[in-house]
C-alpha positions in Angstrom: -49.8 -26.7 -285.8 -51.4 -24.1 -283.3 -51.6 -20.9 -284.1 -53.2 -19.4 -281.2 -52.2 -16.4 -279.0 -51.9 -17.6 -275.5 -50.3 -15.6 -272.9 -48.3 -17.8 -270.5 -48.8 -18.7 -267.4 -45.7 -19.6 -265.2 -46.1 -22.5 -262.9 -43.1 -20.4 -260.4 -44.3 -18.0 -258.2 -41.7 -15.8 -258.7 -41.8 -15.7 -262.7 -45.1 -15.0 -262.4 -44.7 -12.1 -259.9 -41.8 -10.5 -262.3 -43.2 -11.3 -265.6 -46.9 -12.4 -265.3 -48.2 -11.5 -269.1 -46.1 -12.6 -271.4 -46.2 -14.9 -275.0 -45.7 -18.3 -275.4 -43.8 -17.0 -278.9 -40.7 -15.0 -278.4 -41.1 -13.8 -281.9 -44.6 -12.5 -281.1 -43.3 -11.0 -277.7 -41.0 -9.3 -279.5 -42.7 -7.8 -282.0 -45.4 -6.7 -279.2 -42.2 -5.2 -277.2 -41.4 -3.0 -279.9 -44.9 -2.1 -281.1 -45.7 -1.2 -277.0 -41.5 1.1 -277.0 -43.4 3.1 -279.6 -46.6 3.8 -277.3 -44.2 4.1 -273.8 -41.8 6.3 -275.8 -44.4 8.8 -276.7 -45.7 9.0 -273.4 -42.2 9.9 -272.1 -41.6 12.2 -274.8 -45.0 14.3 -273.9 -43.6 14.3 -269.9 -40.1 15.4 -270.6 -42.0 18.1 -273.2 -44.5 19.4 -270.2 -41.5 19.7 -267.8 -39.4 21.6 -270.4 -42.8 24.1 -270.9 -43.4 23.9 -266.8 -39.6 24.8 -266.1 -39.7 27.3 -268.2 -42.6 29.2 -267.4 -41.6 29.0 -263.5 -38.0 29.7 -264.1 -39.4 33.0 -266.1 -42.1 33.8 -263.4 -40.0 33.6 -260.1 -37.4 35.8 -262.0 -39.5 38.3 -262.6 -41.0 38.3 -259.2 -37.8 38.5 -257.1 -35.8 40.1 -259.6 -32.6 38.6 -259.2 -31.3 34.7 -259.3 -32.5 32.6 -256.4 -31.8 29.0 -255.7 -35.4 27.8 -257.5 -35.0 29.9 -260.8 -31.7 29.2 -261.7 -32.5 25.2 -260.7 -36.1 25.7 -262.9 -34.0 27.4 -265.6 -30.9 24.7 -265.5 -33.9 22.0 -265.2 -35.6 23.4 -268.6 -32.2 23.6 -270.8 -31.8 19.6 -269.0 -34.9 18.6 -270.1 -34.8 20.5 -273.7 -31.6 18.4 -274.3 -32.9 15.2 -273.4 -36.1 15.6 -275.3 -33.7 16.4 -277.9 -32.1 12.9 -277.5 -35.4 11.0 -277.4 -35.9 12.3 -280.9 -33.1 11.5 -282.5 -31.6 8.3 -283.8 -29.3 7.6 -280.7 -32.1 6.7 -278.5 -33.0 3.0 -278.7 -35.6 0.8 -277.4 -33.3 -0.3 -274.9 -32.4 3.1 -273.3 -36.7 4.0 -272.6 -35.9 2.5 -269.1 -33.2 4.0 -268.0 -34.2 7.5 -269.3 -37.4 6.8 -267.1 -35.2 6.3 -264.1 -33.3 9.8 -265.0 -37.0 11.7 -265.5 -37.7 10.3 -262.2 -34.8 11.3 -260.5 -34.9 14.7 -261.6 -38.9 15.0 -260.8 -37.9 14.1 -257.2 -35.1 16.4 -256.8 -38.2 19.2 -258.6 -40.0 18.5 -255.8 -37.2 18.5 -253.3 -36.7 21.9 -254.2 -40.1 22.8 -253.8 -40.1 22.1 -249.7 -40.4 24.5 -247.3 -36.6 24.6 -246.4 -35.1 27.8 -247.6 -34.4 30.8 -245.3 -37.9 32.6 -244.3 -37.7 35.9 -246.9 -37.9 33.8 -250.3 -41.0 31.2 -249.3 -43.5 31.4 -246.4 -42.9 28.4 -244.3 -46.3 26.4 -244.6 -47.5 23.0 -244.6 -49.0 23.1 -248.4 -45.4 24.7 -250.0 -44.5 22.0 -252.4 -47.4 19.6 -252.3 -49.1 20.6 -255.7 -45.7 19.7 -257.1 -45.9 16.7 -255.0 -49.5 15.4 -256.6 -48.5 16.3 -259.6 -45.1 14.4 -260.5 -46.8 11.4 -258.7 -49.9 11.8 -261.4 -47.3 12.1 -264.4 -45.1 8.6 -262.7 -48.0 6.9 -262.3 -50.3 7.8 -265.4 -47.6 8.8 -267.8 -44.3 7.1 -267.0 -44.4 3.4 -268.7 -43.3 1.9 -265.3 -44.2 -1.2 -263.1 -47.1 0.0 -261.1 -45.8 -1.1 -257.7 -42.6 1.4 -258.9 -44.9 4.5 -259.2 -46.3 3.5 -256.0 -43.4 3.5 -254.1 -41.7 6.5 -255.8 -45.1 8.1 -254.8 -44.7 7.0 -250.8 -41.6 7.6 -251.0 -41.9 11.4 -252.2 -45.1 11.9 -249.7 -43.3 10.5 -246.9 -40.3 12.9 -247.8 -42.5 15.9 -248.0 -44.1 15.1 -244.6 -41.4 14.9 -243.0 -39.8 17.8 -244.1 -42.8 19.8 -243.2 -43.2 18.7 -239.5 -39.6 19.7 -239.4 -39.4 22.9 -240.9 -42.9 24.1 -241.6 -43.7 26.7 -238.7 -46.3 28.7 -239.9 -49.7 27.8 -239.4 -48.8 24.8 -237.7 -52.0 23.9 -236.5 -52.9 22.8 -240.7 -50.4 20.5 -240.6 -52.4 17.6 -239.4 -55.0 18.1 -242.2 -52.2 17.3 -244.8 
């Protein structure tokens, strides 16, 4: 009787691209699945806990800088109270192992639409219209998807091309102030 851990090695091309590290055991690939939820669930946890302190501290700052509700703080607050409650959920008994991966899906969704509101597309008095608005929020969701975020690496990267093509875009478009810097992006 063999007792060794071997990870298998599909003869298919195609299981092998979709699932290329897994145990001959299911009962040991099981147990690793739900010793790794533990690891990925943390690391979700601490991103949806440095949003909810992020949120918050730019919801707080633009309102006391423009001293009245604009379309970025009240989104920053609503994003904070979002993120509050779901951090909420991941630490409660209603969040199984089974939900991690969708609840990745929703952080990512509403990291994109973060940086979405971060462009340089609102009317000229609230932001200056410059090639560089948005892109520190740019780097930095694509640092939390890609370090952070237990995801398929080729999903990061994509999410991350997708969100640096988006920002591009938008500022050739609408960035007109110091045009001549937009090449350097």
């Amino acid at each position: 009787m063999d007792h060794s851990v071997k990870a298998m090695t599909s003869p298919r091309i195609l299981s092998r691209m979709v699932n290329p590290h897994r145990f001959e055991n299911d009962e040991l690939e099981q147990l690793y699945q739900r010793y790794i939820c533990k690891l990925q669930h943390s690391s979700v946890a601490a991103v949806v806990a440095l949003f909810v302190i992020l949120t918050g501290i730019l919801a707080n700052l633009s309102f006391v800088y423009h001293q009245t509700a604009t379309a970025q703080n009240v989104y920053h607050a609503a994003h904070c109270i979002l993120f509050a409650l779901l951090l909420g959920f991941l630490h409660t008994r209603f969040m199984q192992d089974n939900y991690l991966l969708w609840v990745c899906y929703v952080v990512l969704f509403f990291l994109a639409t973060f940086c979405a509101l971060a462009l340089p597309i609102f009317p000229a008095g609230l932001t200056a219209k410059v090639a560089a608005e948005g892109t520190w929020q740019v780097v930095f969701v694509i640092f939390l998807a890609y370090a952070m975020m237990p995801l398929k690496s080729w999903i990061a990267a994509v999410f991350g091309l997708l969100l640096c093509g988006a920002h591009f875009a938008v500022v050739t478009i609408f960035a007109k102030d110091f045009s001549q810097l937009i090449w350097q992006q």
